[in-house]
Every structure is written in structure tokens, then in C-alpha cells.
N, CA and C atoms as an extended XYZ file, in Angstrom:
456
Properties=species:S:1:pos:R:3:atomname:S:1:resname:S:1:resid:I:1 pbc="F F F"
N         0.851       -1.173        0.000 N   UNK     1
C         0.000        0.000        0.000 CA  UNK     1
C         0.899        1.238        0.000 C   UNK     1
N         0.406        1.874       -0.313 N   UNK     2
C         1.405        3.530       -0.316 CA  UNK     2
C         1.249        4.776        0.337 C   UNK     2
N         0.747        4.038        1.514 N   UNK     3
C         0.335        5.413        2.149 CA  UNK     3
C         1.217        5.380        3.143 C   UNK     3
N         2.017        6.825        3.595 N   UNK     4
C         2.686        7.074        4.544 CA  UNK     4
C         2.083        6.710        6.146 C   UNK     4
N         2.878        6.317        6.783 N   UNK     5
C         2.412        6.254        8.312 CA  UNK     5
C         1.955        8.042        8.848 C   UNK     5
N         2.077        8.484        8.443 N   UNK     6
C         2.168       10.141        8.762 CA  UNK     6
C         0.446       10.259        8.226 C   UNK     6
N         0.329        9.759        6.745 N   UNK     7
C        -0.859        9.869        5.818 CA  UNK     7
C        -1.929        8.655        6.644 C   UNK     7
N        -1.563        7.445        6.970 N   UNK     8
C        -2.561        6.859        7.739 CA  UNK     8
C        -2.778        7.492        9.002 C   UNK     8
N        -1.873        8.101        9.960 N   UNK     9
C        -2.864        8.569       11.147 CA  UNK     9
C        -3.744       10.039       10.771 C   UNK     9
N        -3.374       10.420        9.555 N   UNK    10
C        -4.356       11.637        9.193 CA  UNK    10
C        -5.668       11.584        8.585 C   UNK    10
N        -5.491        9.975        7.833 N   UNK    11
C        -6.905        9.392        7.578 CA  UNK    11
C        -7.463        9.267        8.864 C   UNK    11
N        -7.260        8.572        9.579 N   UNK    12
C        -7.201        8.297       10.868 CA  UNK    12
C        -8.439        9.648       11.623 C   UNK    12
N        -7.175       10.555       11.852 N   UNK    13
C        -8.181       11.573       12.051 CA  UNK    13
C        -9.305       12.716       11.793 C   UNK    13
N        -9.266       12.530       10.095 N   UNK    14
C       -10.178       12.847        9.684 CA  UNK    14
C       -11.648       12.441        9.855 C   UNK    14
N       -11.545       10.499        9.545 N   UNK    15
C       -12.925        9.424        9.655 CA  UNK    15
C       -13.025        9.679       10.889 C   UNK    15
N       -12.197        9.803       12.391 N   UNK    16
C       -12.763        9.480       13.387 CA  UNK    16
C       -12.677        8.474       14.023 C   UNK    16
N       -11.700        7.213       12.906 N   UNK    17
C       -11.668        5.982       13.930 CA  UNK    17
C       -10.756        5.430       12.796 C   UNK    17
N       -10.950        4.238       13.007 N   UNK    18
C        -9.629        2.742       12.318 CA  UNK    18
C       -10.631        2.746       10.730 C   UNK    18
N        -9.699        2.678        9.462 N   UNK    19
C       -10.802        2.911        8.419 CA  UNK    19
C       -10.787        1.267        8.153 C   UNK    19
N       -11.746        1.051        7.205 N   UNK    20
C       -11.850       -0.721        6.816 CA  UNK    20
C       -10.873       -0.682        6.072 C   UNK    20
N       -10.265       -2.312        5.608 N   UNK    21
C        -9.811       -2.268        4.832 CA  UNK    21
C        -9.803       -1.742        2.871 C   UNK    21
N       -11.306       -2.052        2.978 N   UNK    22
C       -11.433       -1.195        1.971 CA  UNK    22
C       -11.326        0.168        1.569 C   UNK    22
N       -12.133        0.894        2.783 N   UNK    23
C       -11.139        2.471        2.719 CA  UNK    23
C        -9.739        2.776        2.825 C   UNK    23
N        -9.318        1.690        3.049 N   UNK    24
C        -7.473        2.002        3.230 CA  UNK    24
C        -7.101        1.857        1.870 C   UNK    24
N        -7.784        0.873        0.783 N   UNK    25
C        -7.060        0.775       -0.289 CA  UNK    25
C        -7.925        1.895       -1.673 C   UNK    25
N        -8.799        2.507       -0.999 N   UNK    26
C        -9.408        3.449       -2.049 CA  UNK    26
C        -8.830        4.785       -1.675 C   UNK    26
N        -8.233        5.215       -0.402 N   UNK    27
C        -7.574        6.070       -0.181 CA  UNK    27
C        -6.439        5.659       -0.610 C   UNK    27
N        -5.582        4.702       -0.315 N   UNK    28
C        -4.062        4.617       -0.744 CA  UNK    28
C        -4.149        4.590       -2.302 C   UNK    28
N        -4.902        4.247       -3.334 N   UNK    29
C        -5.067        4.702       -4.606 CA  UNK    29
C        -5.025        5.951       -5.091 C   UNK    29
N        -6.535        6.711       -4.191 N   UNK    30
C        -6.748        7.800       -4.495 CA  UNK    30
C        -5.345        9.198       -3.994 C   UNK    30
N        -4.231        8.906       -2.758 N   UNK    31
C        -3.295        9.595       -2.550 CA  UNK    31
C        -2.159        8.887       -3.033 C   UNK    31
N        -2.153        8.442       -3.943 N   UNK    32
C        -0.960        7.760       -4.818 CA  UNK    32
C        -0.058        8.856       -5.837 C   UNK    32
N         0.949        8.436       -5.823 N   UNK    33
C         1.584        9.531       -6.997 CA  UNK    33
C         1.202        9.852       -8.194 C   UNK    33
N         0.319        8.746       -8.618 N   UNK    34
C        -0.149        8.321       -9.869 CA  UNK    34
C        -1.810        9.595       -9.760 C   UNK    34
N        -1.881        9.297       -9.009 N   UNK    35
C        -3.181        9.819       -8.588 CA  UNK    35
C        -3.178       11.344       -8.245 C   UNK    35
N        -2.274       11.782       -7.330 N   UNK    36
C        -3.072       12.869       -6.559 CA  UNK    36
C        -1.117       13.806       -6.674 C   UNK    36
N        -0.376       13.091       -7.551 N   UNK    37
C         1.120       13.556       -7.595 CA  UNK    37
C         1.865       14.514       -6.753 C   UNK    37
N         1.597       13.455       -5.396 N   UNK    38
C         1.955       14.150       -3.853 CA  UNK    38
C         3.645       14.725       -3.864 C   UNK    38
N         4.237       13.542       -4.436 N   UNK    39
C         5.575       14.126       -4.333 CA  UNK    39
C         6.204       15.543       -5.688 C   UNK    39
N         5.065       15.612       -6.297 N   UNK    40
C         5.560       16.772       -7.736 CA  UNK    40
C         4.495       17.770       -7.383 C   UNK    40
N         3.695       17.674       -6.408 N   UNK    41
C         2.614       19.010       -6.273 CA  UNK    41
C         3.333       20.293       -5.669 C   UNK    41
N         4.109       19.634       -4.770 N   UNK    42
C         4.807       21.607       -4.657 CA  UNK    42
C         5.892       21.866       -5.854 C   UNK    42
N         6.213       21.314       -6.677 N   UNK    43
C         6.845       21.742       -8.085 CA  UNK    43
C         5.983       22.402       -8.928 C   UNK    43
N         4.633       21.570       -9.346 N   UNK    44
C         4.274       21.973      -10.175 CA  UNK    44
C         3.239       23.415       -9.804 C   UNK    44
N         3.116       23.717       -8.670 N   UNK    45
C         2.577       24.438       -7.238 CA  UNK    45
C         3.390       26.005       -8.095 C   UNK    45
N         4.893       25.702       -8.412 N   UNK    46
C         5.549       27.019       -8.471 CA  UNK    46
C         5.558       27.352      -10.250 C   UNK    46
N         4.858       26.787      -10.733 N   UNK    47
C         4.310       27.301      -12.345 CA  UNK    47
C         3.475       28.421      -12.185 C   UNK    47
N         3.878       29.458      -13.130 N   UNK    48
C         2.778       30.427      -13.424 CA  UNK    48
C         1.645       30.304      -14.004 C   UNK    48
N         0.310       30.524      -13.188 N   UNK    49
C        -1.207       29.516      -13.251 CA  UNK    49
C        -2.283       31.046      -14.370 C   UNK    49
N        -1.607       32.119      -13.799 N   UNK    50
C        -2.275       33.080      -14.810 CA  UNK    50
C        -1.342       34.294      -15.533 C   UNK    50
N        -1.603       34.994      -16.452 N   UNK    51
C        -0.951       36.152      -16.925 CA  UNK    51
C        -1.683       36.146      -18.524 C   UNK    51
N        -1.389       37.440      -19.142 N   UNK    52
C        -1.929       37.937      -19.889 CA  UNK    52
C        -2.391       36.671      -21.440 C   UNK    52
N        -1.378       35.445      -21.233 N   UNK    53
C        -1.313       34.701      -22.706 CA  UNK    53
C        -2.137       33.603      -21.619 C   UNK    53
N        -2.596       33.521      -20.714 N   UNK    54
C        -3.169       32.471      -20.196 CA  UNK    54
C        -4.679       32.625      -20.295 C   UNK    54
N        -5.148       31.131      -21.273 N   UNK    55
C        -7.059       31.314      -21.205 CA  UNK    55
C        -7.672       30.718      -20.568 C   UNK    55
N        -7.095       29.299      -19.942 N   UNK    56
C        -7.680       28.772      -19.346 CA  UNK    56
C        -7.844       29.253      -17.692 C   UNK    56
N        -8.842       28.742      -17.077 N   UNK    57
C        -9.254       28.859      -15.210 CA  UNK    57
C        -8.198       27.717      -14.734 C   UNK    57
N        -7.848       27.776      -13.678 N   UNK    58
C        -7.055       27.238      -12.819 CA  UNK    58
C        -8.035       25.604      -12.184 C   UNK    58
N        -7.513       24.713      -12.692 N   UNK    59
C        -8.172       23.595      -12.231 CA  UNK    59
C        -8.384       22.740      -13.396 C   UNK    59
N        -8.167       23.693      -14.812 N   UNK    60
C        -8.204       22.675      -15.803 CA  UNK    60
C        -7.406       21.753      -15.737 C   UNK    60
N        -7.028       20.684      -16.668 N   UNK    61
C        -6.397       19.314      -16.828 CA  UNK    61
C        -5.050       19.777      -17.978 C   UNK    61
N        -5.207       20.921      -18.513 N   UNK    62
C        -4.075       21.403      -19.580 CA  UNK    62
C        -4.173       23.086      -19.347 C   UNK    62
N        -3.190       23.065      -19.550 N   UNK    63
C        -2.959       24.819      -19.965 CA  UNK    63
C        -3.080       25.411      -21.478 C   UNK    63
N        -3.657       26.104      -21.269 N   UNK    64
C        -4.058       26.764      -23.031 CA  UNK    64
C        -3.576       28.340      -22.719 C   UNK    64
N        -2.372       28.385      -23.675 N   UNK    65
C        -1.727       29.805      -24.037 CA  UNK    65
C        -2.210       30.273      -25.405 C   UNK    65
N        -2.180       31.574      -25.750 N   UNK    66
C        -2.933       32.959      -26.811 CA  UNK    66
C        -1.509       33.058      -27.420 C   UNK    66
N        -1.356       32.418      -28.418 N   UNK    67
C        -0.277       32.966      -28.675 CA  UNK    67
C        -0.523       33.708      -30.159 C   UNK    67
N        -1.475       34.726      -30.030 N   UNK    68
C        -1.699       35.661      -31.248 CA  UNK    68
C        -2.209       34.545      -32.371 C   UNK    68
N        -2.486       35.794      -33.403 N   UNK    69
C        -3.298       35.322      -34.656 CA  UNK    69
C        -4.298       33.944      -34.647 C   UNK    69
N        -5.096       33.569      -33.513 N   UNK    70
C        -6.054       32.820      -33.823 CA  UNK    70
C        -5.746       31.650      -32.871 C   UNK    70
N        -4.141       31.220      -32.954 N   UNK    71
C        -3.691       30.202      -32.647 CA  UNK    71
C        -3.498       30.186      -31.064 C   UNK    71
N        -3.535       28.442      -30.494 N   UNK    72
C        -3.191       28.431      -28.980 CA  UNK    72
C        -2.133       27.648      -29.182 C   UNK    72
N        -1.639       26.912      -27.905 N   UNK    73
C        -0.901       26.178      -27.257 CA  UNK    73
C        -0.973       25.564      -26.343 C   UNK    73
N        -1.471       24.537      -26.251 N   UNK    74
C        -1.953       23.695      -24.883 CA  UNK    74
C        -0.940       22.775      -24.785 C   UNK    74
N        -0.377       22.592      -22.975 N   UNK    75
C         0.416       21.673      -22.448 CA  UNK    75
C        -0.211       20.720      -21.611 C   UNK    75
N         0.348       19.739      -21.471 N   UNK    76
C        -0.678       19.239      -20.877 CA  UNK    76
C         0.773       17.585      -20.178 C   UNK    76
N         0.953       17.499      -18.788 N   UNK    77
C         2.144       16.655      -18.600 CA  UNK    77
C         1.048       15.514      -17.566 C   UNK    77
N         1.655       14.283      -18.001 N   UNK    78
C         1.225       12.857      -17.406 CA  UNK    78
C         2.024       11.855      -16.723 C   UNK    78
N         2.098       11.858      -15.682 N   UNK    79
C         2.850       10.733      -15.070 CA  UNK    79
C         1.897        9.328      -15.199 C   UNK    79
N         2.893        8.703      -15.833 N   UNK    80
C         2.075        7.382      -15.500 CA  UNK    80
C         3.540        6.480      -15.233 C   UNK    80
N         4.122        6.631      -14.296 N   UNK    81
C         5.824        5.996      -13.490 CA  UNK    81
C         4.979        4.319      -13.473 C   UNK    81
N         4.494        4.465      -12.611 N   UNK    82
C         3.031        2.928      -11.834 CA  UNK    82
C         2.931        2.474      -13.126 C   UNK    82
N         2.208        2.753      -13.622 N   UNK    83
C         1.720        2.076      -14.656 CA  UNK    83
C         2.925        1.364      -16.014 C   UNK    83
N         3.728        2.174      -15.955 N   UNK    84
C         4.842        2.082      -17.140 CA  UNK    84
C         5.762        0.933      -16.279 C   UNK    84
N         6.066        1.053      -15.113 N   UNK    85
C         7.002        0.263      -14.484 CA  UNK    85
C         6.277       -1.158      -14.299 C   UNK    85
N         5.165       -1.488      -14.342 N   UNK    86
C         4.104       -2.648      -14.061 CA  UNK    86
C         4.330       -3.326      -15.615 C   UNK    86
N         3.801       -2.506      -16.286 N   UNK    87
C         3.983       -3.063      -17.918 CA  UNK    87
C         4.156       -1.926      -18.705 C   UNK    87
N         5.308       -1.516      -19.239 N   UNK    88
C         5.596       -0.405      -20.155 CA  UNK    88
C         4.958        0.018      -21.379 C   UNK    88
N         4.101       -1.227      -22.080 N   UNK    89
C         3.796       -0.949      -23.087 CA  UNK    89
C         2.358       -0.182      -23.065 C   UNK    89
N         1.843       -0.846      -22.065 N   UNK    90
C         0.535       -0.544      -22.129 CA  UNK    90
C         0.260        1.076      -20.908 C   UNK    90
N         0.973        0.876      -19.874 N   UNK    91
C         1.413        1.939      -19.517 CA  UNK    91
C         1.798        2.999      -19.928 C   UNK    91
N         2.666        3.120      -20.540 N   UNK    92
C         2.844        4.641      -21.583 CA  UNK    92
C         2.027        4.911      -22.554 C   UNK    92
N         1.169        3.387      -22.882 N   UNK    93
C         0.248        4.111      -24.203 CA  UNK    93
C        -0.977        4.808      -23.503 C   UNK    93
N        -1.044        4.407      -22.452 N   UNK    94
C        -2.340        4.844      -21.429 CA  UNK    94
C        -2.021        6.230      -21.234 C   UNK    94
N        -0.856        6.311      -20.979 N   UNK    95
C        -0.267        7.399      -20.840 CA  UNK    95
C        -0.155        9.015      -21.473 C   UNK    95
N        -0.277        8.073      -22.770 N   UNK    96
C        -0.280        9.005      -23.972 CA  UNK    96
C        -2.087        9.566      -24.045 C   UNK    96
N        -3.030        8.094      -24.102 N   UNK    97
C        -3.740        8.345      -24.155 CA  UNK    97
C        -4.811        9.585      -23.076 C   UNK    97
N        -4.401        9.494      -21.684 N   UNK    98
C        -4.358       10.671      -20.784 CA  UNK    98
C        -4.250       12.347      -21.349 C   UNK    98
N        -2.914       12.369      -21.616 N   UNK    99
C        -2.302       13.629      -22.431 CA  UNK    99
C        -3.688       14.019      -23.525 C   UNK    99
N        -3.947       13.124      -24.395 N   UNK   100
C        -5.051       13.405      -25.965 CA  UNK   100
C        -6.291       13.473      -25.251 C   UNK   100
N        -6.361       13.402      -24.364 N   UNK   101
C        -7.980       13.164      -23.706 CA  UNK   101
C        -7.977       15.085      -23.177 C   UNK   101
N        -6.743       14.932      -22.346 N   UNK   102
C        -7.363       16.240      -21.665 CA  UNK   102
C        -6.852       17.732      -22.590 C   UNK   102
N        -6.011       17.179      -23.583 N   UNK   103
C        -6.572       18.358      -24.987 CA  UNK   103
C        -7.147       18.474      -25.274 C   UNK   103
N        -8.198       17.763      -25.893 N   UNK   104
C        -9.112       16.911      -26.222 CA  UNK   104
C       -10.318       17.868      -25.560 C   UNK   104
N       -10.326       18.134      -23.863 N   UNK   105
C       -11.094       18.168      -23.457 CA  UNK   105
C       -11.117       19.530      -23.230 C   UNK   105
N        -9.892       20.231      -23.612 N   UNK   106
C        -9.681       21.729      -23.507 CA  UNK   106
C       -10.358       22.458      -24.693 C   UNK   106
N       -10.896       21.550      -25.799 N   UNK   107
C       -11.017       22.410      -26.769 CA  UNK   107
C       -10.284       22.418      -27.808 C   UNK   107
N        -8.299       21.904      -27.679 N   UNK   108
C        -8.224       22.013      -28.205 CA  UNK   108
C        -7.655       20.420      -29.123 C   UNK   108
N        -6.887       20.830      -30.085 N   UNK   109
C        -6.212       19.495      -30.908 CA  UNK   109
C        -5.325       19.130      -31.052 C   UNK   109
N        -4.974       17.931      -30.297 N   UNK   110
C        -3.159       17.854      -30.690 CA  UNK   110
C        -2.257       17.467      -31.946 C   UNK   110
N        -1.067       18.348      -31.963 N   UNK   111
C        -0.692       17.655      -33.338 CA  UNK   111
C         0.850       17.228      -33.432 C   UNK   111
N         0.927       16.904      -32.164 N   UNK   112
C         2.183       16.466      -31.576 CA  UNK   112
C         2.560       15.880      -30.141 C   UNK   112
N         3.460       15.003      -29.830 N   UNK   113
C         3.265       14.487      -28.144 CA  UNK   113
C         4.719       14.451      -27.894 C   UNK   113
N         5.312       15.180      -27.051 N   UNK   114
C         6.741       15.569      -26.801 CA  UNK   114
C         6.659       14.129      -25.424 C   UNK   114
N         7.402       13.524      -24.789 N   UNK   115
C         7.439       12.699      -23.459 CA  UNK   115
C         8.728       12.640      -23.296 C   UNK   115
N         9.140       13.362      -22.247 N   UNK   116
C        10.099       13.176      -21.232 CA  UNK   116
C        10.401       11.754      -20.448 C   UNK   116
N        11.312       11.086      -21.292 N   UNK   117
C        11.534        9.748      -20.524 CA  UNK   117
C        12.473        9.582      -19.683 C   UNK   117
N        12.811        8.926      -18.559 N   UNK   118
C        14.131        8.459      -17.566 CA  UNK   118
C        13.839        6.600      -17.336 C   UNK   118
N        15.243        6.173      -17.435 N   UNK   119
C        15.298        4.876      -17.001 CA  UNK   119
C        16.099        4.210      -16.564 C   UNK   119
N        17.179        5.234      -16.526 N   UNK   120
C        18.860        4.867      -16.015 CA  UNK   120
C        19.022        4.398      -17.447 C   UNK   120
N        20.570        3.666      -16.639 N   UNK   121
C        21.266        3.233      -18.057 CA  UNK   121
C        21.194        2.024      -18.721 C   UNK   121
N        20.624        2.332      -19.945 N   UNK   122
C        19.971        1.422      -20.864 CA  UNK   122
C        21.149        0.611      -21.370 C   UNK   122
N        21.726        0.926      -21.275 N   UNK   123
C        23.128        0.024      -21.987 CA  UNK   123
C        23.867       -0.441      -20.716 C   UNK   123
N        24.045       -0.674      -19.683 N   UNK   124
C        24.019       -1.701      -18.594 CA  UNK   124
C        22.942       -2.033      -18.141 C   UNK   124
N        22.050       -1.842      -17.393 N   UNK   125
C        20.506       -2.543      -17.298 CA  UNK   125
C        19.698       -2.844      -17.877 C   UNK   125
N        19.796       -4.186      -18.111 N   UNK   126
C        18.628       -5.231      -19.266 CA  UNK   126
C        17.066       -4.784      -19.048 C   UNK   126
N        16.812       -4.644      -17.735 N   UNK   127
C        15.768       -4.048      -17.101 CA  UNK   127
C        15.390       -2.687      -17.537 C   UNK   127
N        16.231       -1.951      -17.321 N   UNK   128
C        15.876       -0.521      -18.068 CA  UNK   128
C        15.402       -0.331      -19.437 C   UNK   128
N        16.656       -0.950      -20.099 N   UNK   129
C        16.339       -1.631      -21.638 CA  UNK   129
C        15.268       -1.826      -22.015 C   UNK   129
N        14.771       -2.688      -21.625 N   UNK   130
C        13.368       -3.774      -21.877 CA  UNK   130
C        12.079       -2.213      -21.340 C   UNK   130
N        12.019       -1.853      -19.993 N   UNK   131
C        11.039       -0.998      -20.090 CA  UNK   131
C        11.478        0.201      -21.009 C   UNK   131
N        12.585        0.946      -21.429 N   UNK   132
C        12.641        1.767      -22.403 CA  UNK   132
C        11.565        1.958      -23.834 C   UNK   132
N        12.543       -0.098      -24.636 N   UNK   133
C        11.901       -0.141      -25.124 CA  UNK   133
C        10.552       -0.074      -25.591 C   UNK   133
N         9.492       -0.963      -24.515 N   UNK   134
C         8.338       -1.434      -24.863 CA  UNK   134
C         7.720       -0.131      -24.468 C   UNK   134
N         8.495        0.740      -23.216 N   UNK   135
C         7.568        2.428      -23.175 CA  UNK   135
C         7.439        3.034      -24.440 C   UNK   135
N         8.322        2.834      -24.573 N   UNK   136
C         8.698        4.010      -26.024 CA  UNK   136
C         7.864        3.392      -27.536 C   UNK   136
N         7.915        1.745      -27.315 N   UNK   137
C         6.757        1.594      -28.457 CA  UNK   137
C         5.221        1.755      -28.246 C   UNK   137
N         5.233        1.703      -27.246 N   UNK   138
C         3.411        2.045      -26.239 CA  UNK   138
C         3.133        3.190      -26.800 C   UNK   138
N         4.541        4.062      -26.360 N   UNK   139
C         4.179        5.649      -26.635 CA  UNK   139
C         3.966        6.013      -28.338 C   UNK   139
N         4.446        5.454      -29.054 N   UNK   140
C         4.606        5.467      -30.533 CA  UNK   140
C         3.168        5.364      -31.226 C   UNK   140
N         3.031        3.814      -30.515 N   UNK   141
C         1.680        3.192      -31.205 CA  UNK   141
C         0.390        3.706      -30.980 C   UNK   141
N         0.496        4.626      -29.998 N   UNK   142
C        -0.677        4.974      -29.321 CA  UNK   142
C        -1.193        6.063      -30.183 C   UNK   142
N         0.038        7.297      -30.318 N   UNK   143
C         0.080        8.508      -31.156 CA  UNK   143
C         0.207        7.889      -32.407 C   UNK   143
N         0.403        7.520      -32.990 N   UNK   144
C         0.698        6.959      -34.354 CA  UNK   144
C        -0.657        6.610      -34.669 C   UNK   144
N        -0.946        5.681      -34.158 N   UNK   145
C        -2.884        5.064      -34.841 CA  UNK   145
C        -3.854        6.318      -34.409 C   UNK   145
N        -3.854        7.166      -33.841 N   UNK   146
C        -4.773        8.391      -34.060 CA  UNK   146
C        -4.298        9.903      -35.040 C   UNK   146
N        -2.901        9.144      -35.718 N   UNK   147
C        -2.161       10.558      -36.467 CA  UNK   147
C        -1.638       11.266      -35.718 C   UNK   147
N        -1.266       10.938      -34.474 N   UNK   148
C        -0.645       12.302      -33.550 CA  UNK   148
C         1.364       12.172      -33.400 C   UNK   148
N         1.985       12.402      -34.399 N   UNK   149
C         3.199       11.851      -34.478 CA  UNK   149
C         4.059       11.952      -32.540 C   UNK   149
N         4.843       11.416      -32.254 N   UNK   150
C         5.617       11.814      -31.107 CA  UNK   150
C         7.218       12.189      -31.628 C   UNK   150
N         7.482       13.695      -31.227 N   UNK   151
C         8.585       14.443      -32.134 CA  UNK   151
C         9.742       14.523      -31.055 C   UNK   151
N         9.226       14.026      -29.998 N   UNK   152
C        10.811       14.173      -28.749 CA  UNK   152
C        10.177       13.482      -27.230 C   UNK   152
């Protein structure tokens, strides 16, 4: 389970008592990195959320920038670590698929998927290797069969 001892006595005192086991594992889901990205929220906390090229409200799923003549720019970043490290292929394509959804849901259209990968070193760890690979074809196949090329 993944919940901190710090994070279980705060469930703890929120409910009021000992939670079931089932609330322990719908909370330890729901405060997962994957989920609720406890350990990257004060990073992503220090991004600039408004200013003059910014259209979207604060709470969307992507950022949409004005960048003159008609045109936007929507970003939009996905951890899926859990999922890619479990099975890479299907994991990163999920992954991808996340990213196209919440453009998607901004309004606007993607016509490109940049993903920032890490895995250590692929050329001593067979392990790294192997999830590199099959991430990186997840990520391919996913953008590729809807036309959305991946350029970096």
C-alpha cells in the first residue's frame, strides 16, 4: 500500500476511527503519486497559473496559451511511473492516451506528443532496456494510430 504512516494517522483523524480495509485501499489509490502527484505538487505548485497569454481557469487538466493570430498552445504533462514500471507498453500508451484526452477536453487538438523519458542506463541494465523499449513503443503506437506523431 502507499500510504505514509504520517498519511494513515491523518486518515485516521479525519474518519474518526480505524478505516476498513477497503477504505485504506481506495484512499491509498486515491493519494498515490499516480493519482493525486503528492511528491511533484509543490513543483508543479511554483508554475505560473495566470498572466496575460493564459485562457484557461485554474483547475483545468491542460494549460491553453494565446499565442496571437487565432492560434493556442496547450500543455498538458502525465505521469504514468506505476503504470509504465508494471507493464511499459501498455502503460505509456495509457499514458499518452491521458495527455489526448485532456486536450481533447480543452477544446483544443493535438498535433504532436513531446514525453520526457528516464530509465537509467539502458546500456548496462537489461531491465531498463526492456522498459525503455516497450515504453517508447506504447508511446509510438498509441500517437501513431490516431495521427498524432511523437517528435521528442
Amino acid at each position: 500500500m502507499s500510504l505514509e504512516s504520517h498519511e494513515l494517522e491523518d486518515l485516521k483523524t479525519k474518519i474518526g476511527r480505524e478505516p476498513t480495509s477497503t477504505e485504506l485501499q481506495i484512499v491509498a489509490a486515491e493519494w498515490s503519486e499516480h493519482c493525486s502527484y503528492k511528491s511533484s505538487k509543490r513543483h508543479l505548485k511554483m508554475l505560473p497559473m495566470d498572466g496575460p497569454l493564459v485562457i484557461n481557469e485554474k483547475g483545468y487538466d491542460s494549460g491553453v496559451l494565446d499565442v496571437g493570430d487565432g492560434y493556442v498552445i496547450t500543455a498538458h504533462i502525465e505521469s504514468h511511473n506505476h503504470p509504465s514500471a508494471v507493464e511499459p507498453y501498455g502503460g505509456a500508451a495509457t499514458g499518452v492516451g491521458g495527455v489526448i484526452r485532456d486536450i481533447l477536453s480543452a477544446g483544443t487538438r493535438p498535433i504532436a506528443l513531446l514525453d520526457g523519458l528516464r530509465f537509467g542506463d539502458i546500456e548496462k541494465d537489461q531491465h531498463a532496456k526492456w522498459l525503455f523499449k516497450n515504453a517508447v513503443t506504447g508511446i509510438a503506437d498509441y500517437g501513431n494510430c490516431l495521427g498524432i506523431p511523437t517528435i521528442g
